[in-house]
matplotlib code that plots the C-alpha trace (Angstrom):
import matplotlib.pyplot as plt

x = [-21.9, -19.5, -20.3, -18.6, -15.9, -14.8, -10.7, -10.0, -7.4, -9.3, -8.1, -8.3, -10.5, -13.1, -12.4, -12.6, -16.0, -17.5, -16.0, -16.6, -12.1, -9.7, -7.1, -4.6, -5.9, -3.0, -1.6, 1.2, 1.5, 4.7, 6.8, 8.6, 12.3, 13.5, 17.4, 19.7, 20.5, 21.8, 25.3, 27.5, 26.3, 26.9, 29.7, 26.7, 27.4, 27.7, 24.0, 23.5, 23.9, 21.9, 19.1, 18.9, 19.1, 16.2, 14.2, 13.7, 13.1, 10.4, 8.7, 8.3, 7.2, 4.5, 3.0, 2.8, 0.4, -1.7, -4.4, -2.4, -3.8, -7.4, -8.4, -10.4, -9.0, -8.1, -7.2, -4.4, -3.4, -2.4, 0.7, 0.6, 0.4, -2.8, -2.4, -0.2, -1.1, -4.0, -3.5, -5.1, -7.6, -7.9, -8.1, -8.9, -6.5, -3.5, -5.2, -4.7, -1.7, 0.2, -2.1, -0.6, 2.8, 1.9, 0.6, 3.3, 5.6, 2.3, 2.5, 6.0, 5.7, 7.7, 8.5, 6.7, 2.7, 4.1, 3.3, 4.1, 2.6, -0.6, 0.2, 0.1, -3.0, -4.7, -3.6, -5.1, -8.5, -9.0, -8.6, -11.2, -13.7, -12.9, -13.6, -16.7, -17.4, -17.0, -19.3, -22.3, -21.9, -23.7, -21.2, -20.9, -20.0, -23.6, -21.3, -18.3, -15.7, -15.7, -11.5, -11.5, -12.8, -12.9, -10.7, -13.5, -15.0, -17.5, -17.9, -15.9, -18.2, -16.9, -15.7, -13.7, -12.8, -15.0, -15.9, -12.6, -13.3, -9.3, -10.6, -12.5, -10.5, -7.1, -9.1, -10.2, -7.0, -5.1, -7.8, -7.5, -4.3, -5.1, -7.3, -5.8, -2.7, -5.3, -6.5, -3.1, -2.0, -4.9, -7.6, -10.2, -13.1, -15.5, -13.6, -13.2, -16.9, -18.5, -16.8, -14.8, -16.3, -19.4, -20.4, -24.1, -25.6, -26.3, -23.2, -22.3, -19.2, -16.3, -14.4, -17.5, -18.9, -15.8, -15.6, -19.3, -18.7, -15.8, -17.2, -19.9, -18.5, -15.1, -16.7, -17.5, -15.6, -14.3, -11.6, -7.7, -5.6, -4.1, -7.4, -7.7, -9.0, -12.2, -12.2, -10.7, -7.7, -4.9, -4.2, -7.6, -8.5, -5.3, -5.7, -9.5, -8.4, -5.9, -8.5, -10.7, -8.5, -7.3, -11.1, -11.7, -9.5, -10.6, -14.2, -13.4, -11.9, -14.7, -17.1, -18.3, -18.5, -20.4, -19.1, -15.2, -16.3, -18.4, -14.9, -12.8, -14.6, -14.7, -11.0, -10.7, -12.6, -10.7, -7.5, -8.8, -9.6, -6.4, -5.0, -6.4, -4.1, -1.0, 0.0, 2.4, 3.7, 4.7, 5.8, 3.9, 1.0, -1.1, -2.8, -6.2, -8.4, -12.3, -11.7, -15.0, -13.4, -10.8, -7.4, -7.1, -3.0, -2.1, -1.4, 1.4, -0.6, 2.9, 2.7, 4.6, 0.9, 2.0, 5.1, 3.0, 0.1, 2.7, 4.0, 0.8, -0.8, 2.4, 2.2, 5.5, 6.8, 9.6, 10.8, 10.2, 8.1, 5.5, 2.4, -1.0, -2.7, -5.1, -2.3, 0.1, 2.2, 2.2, 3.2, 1.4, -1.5, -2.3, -1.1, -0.8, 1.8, 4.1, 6.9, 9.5, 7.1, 8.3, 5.7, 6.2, 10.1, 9.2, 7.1, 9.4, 12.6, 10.5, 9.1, 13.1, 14.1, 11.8, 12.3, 16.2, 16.0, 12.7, 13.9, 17.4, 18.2, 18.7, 22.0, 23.3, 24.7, 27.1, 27.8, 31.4, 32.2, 28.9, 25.8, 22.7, 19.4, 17.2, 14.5, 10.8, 8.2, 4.2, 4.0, 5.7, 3.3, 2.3, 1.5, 0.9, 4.2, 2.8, 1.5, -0.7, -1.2, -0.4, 3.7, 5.4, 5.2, 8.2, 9.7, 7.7, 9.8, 7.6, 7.7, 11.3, 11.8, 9.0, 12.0, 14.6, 11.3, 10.8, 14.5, 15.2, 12.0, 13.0, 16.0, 15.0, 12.1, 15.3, 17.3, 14.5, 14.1, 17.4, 17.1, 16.6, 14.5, 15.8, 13.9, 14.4, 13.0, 15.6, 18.1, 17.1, 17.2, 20.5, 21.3, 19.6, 20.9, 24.7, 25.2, 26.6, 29.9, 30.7, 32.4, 28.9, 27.3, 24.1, 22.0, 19.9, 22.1, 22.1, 24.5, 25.8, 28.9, 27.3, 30.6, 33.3, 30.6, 28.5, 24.8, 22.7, 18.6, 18.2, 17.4, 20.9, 20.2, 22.4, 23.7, 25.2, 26.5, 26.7, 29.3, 26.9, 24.1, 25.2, 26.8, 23.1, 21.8, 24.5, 23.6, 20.1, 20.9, 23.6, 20.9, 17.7, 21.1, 20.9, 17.5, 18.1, 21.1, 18.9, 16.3, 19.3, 21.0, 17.2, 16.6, 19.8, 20.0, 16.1, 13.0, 15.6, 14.8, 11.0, 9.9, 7.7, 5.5, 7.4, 11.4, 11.7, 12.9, 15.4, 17.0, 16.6, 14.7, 11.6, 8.8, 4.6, 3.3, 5.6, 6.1, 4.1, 2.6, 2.7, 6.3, 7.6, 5.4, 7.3, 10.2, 9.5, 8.5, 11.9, 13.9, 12.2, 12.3, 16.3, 17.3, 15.5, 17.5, 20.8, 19.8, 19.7, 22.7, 25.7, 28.7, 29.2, 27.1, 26.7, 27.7, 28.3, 27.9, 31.0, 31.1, 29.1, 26.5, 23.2, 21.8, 18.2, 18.3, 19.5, 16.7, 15.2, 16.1, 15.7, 12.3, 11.7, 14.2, 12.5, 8.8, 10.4, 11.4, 7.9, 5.0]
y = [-7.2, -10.3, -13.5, -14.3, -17.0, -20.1, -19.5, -23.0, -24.0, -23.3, -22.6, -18.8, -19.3, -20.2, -17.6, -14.9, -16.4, -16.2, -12.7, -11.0, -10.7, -10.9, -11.8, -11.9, -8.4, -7.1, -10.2, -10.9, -13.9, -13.2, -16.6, -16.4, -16.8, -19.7, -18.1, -18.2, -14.9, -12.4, -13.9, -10.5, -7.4, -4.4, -1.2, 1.1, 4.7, 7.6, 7.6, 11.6, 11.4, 8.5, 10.1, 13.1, 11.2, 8.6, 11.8, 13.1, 9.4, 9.0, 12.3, 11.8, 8.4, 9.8, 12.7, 10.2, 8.1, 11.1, 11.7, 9.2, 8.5, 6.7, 8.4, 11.3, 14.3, 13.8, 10.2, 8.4, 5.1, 2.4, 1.2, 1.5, -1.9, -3.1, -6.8, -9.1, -7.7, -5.2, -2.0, 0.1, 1.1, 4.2, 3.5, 6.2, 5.9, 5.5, 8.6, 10.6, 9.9, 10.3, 13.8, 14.9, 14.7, 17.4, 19.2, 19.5, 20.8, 23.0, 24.6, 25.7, 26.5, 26.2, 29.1, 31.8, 31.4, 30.6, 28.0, 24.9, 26.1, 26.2, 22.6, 21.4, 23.4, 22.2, 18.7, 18.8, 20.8, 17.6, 15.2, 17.1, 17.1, 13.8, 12.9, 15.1, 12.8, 9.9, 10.7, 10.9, 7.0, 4.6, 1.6, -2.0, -0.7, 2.3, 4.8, 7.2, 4.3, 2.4, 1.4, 1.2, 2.6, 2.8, 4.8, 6.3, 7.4, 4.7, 1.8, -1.4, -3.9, -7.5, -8.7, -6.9, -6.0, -3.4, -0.7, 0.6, 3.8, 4.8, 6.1, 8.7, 10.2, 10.6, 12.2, 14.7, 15.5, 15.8, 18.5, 20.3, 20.4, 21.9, 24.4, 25.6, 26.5, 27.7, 29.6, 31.3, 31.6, 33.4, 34.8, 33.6, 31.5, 30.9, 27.9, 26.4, 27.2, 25.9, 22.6, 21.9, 23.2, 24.9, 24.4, 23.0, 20.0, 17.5, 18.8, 17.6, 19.4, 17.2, 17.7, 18.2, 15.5, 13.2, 14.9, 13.8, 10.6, 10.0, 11.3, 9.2, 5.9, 5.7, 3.6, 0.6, -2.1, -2.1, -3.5, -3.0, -1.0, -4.6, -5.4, -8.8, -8.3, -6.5, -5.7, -2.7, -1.5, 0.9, 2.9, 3.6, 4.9, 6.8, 8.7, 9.1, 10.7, 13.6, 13.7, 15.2, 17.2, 19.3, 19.3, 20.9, 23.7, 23.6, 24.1, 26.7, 28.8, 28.6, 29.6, 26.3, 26.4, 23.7, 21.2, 22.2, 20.8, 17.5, 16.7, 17.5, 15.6, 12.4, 12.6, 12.9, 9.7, 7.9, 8.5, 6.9, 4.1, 3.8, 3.7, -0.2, -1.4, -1.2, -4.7, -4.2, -7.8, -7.8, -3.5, -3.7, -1.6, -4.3, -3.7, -5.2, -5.8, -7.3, -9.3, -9.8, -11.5, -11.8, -14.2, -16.1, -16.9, -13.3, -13.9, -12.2, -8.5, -7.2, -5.1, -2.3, -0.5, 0.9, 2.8, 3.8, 5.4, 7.4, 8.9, 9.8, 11.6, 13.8, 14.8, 16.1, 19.4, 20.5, 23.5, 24.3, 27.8, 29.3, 27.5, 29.0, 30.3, 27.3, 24.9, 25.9, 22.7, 20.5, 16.6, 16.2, 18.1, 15.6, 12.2, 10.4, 8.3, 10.3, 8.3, 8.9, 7.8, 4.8, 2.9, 3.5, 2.8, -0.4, -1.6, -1.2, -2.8, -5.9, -6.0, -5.7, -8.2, -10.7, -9.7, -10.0, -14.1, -13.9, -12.9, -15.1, -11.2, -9.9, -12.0, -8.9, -6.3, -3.9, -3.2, -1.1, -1.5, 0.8, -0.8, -2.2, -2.4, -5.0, -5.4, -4.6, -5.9, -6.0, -8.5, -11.5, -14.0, -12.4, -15.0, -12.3, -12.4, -10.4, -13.7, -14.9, -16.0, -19.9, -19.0, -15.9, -12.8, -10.4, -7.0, -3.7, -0.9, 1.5, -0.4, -0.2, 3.4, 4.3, 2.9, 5.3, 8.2, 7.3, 7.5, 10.7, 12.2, 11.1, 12.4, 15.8, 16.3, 15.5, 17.9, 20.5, 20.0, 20.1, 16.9, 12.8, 11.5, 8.2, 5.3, 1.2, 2.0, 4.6, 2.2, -0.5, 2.0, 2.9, -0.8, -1.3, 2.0, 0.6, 4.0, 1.4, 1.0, -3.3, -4.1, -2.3, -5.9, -4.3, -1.3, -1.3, -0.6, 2.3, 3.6, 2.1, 3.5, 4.7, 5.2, 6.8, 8.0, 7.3, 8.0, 7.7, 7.0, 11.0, 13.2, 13.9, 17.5, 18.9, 22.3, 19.7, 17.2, 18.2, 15.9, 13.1, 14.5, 14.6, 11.3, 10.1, 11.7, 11.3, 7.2, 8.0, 9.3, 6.1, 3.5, 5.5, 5.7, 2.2, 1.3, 3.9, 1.8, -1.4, 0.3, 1.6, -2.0, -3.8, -0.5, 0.8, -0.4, -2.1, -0.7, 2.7, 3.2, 3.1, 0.9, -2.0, -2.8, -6.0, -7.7, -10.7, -12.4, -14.4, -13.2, -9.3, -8.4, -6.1, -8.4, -7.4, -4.9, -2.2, 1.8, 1.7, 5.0, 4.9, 3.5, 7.0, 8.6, 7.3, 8.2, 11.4, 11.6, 9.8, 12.3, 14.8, 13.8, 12.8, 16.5, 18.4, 15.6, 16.8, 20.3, 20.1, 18.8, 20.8, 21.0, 19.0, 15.8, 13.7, 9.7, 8.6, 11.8, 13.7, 15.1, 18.2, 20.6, 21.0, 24.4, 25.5, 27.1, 23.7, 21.7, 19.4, 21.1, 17.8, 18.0, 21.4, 21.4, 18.0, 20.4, 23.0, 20.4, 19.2, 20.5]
z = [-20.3, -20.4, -19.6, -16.2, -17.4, -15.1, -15.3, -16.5, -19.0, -22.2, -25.8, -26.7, -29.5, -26.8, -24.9, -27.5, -28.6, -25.0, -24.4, -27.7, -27.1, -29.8, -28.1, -31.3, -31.8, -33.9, -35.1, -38.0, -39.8, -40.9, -40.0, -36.7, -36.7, -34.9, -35.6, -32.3, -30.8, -32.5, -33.9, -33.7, -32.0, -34.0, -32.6, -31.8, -33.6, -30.6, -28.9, -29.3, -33.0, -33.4, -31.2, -33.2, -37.0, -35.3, -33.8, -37.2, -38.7, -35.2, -36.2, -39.8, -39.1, -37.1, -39.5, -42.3, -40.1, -39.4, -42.1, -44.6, -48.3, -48.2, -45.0, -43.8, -42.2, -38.4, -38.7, -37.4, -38.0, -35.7, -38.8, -42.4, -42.7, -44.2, -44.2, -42.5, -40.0, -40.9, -38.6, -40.9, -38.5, -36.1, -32.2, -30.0, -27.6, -30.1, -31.8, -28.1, -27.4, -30.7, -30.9, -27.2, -29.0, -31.9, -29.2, -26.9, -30.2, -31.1, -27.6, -27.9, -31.8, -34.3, -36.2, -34.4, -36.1, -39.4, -42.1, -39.6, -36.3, -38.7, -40.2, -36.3, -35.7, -38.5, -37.5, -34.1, -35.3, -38.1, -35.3, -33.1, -35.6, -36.6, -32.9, -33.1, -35.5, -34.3, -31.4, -33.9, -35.0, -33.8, -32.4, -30.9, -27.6, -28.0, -26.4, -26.9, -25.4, -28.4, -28.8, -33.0, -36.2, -39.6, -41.6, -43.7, -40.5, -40.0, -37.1, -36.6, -36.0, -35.7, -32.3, -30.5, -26.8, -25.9, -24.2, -23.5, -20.9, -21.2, -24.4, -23.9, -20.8, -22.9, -25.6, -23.1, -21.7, -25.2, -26.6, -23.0, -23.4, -27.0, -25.8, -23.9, -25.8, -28.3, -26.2, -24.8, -28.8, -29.9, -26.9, -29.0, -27.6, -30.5, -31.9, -28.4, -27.4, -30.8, -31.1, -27.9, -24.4, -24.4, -21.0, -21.4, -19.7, -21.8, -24.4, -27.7, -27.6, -27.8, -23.9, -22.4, -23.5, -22.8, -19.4, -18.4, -19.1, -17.7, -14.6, -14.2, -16.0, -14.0, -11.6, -14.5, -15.3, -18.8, -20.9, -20.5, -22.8, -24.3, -25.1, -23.4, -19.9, -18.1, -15.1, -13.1, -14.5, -12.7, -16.3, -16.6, -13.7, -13.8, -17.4, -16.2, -12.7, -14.8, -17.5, -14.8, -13.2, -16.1, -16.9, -13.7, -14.3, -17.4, -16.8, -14.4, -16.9, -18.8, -16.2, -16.0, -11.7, -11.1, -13.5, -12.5, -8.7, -9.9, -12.3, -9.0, -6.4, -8.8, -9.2, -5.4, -5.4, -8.1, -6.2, -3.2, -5.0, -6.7, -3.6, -3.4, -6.6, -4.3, -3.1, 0.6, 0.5, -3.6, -3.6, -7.2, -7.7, -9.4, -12.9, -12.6, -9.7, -9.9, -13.4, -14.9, -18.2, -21.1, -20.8, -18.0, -17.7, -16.5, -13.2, -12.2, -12.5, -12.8, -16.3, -17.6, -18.3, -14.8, -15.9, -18.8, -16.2, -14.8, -18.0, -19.7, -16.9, -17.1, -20.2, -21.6, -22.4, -24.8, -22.6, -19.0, -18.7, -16.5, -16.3, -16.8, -13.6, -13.7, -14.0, -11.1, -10.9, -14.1, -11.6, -8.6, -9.7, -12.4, -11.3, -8.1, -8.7, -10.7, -12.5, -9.4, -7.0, -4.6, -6.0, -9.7, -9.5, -7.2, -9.7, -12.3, -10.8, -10.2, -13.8, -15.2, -12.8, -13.8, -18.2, -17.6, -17.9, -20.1, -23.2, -24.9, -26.4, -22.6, -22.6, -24.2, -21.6, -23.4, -27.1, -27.2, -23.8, -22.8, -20.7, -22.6, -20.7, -20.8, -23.1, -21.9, -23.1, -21.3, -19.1, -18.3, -19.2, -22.4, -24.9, -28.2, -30.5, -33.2, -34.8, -32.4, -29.0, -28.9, -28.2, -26.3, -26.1, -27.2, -26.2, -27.4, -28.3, -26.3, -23.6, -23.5, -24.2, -21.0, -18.9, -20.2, -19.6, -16.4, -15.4, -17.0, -15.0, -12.3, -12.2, -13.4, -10.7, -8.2, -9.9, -9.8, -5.9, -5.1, -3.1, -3.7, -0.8, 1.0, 1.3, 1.3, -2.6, -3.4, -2.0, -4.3, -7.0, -6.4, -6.5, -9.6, -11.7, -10.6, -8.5, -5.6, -4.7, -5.8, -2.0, -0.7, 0.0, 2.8, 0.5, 3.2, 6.4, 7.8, 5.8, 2.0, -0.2, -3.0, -4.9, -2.9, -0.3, 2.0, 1.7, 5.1, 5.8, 5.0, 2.2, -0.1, -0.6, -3.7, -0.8, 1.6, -1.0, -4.0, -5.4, -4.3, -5.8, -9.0, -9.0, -8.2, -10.5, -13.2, -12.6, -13.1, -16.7, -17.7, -16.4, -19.0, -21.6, -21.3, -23.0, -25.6, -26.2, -26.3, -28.8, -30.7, -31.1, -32.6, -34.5, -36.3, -40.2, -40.0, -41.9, -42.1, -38.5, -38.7, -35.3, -35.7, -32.6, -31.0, -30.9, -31.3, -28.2, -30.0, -33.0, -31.6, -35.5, -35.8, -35.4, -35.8, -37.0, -39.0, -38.8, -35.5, -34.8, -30.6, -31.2, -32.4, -30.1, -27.6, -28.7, -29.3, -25.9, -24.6, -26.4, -24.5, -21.5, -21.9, -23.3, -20.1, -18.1, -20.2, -20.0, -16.3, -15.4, -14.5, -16.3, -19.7, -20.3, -23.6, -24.3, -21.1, -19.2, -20.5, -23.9, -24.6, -23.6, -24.8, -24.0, -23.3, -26.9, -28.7, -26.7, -29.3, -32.0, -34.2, -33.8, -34.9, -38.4, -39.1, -38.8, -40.7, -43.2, -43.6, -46.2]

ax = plt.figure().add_subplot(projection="3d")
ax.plot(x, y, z, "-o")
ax.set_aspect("equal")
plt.show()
């Protein structure tokens, strides 16, 4: 356990000492620019075509971090970058997350059980057994929630913040996810039952065993995804509360009765008790409640690890298609706060509000005449630039790009319903995305011009107005175009595309550490989530809204020639 820490102004070598914390946890040396804002903005290229050219760049990217040179199979790597900073390392949660993304492509194959649908499968059996592994090693934290390892498959043992319990919850849900596509692919159990789920209490297998202790360990305090605070953490309990509800149905398929009710009544609990993160007098659902340790200058609890919550309990999907019988909605089955919930999209808007005047690069608004979003980064008092943590902190590209995600979803679970619910949150989110008409001065008055119409305190429902619908949801899609456009303008002509982990504040350059793995993830998973948005509009959409069409055929089609492309 940590040492309870008096939250006094203290240096942070102290407190990583006390706390076993490294609170510069993925630091770079490299000097910090002390340049003025960027001197002239580049013309941006047409945003479809750069999407597609960086897709391929985000993909490839990826796949090289997965089982690189000097690694065993089923490893992936925070960065290539073994010094200044050293990323070199594999963290489980990284290792999920980038692992749901070949997933979701292996789900929908690539060319029809061929040569790369068994590259993807071959991927995501190393990093199981690599897992399996893992679980075998004895560790600093003595259980399966240590946060970082070895490349070679053995246990990082100097300081660190640890346990982290996200860990073992979004490894479970990424090889559920597997196995279950496995499972639809090829009807065959053995592999699943002999390495995966085999339904025994105690189990070794690997989502079992995640499962069971997720289950009865949701209740501890542990250490954030940032690595710098313990206590009780919103994204934890929220990857740990759809971790055990696809285990449920999970377990269920497999016979496994008893263990598919204990994994559904502790999710039933773990929702309840995320209920208590929402805060009625800020509208922010708060990150951390009951600190126990780590930093003590976040005070704010307003952090983008909320938007983040919302997207990876969702996990993505390339096409829509029927669901397995076990899995009969893929949103509000799995998350409680989906990303177009009010509390999500409140959340957010406060967090952009308050990064608009934090970072000197946020001056810009438009490159050719087109909107440019503002740049995201964790939290507002974040003091870790990529060097250290004695200055400020910096945008994250995949902070950035789970703006434009959320956005998109939102407005494709509208479009999917047919209506956009109307609340004092959807008003401020009509504000916010620039859907109101300028001379509209009251948003929340009974009624507000939204445009060349009037919107009142009920549902818009696409059969009654249609035109107003879509000019909703048409805003919806220019405000996520938006931070595309701002990753575009700090990634276009740097490291040929590949994203580092930060941007700097100032200057607007690629800043910590380089190639990040969970920054193309994210992408991926942007692009996604913006070409179901394109594909369910009406009529022609494209830059700004206009141009083109992309059928259900063309969906994503990037990713799949950059997979046929591959080895």
């Amino acid at each position: 356990m940590l040492p309870s820490l008096n939250w006094r102004p203290a240096s942070l070598l102290t407190i990583t000492l006390a706390c076993g914390f490294v609170t510069s946890s993925r630091a770079n040396p490299i000097a910090h620019s002390s340049h003025n804002i960027i001197e002239s903005v580049p013309d941006l290229p047409n945003l479809d075509e750069w999407i597609a050219d960086e897709a391929d760049i985000a993909l490839d990217a990826l796949l090289e971090n997965i089982h690189p040179p000097d690694t065993l199979p089923g490893v992936v790597v925070a960065s290539p970058s073994r010094k200044d900073p050293d990323y070199f390392y594999h963290w489980t949660r990284d290792a999920a997350l980038v692992l749901s993304v070949a997933q979701m492509v292996y789900e929908h194959g690539v060319d029809n059980g061929g040569a790369k649908d068994t590259m993807l499968e071959n991927i995501l059996w190393n990093y199981a057994r690599f897992e399996q592994h893992l679980q075998t090693v004895p560790n600093p934290s003595s259980n399966i929630a240590e946060p970082k390892w070895n490349v070679d498959g053995t246990a990082y043992t100097l300081p660190w913040g640890r346990p982290q319990n996200d860990g073992p919850a979004l490894r479970a849900q990424t090889l559920t996810l597997f196995a279950q596509s496995h499972l639809r692919k090829h009807q065959n159990t053995s592999l699943i039952t002999s390495l995966l789920y085999d339904s025994r209490f105690p189990s070794s297998s690997l989502i079992k065993n995640n499962l069971e202790f997720t289950s009865h360990n949701w209740q501890e305090d542990t250490v954030d995804l940032w690595e710098e605070i313990r206590g009780t953490h919103f994204y934890t309990l929220m990857v740990q509360h759809s971790s055990l509800v696809h285990g449920s149905r999970f377990a269920e398929e497999m016979g496994d009765i008893g263990a598919a009710r204990w994994y559904a009544a502790q999710s039933r609990k773990i929702a309840s008790k995320l209920e208590e993160h929402w805060s009625p007098e800020h509208r922010i659902l708060q990150s951390t409640l009951s600190r126990t340790g780590g930093i003590g200058y976040k005070s704010s609890n307003l952090d983008v690890s909320i938007l983040l919550a919302s997207l990876h309990t969702d996990p993505p999907s390339l096409f829509d298609h029927p669901r397995h019988p076990f899995m009969p909605h893929p949103h509000f089955l799995h998350t409680p706060y989906p990303p177009w919930s009010d509390e999500v999209l409140s959340t957010a808007m406060k967090l952009d509000h308050v990064m608009s005047s934090l970072y000197p690069i946020n001056n810009i608004t438009n490159v050719n005449d087109l909107p440019i979003a503002n740049a995201i980064g964790r939290y507002p008092e974040d003091r870790y630039d990529g060097i250290g943590t004695s200055s400020l902190g910096n945008p994250w590209f995949l902070t950035t790009l789970a703006y434009a995600e959320v956005l998109y979803r939102t407005a494709v679970e509208w479009s999917h319903q047919n209506w956009i619910p109307v609340t004092d949150v959807t008003l401020d989110l009509l504000k916010w995305i620039g859907a109101f008409h300028p001379n509209s001065t009251n948003p929340h008055s009974h009624t507000a011009e939204i445009g060349k119409y009037a919107i009142s305190r009920v549902p818009v429902r696409r059969a009654h107005s249609p035109v107003l619908f879509d000019w909703i949801i048409k805003h919806l899609g220019k405000k996520a175009d938006a931070y595309f456009r701002r990753v575009q303008l700090h990634a276009l002509g740097r490291e040929s595309g590949k994203m580092a982990e930060q941007i700097n504040r100032v200057d607007g350059k690629m800043q910590g550490a380089r190639s990040l793995t969970w920054s193309h993830a994210a992408f991926v998973t942007a692009v996604v989530a913006r070409d179901k948005f394109l594909g369910s509009l009406e009529g022609e959409v494209g830059e700004g809204m206009g141009r083109y069409t992309l059928g259900d055929q063309r969906r994503f089609a990037s990713l799949k020639l950059q997979l046929l492309k591959k080895r």
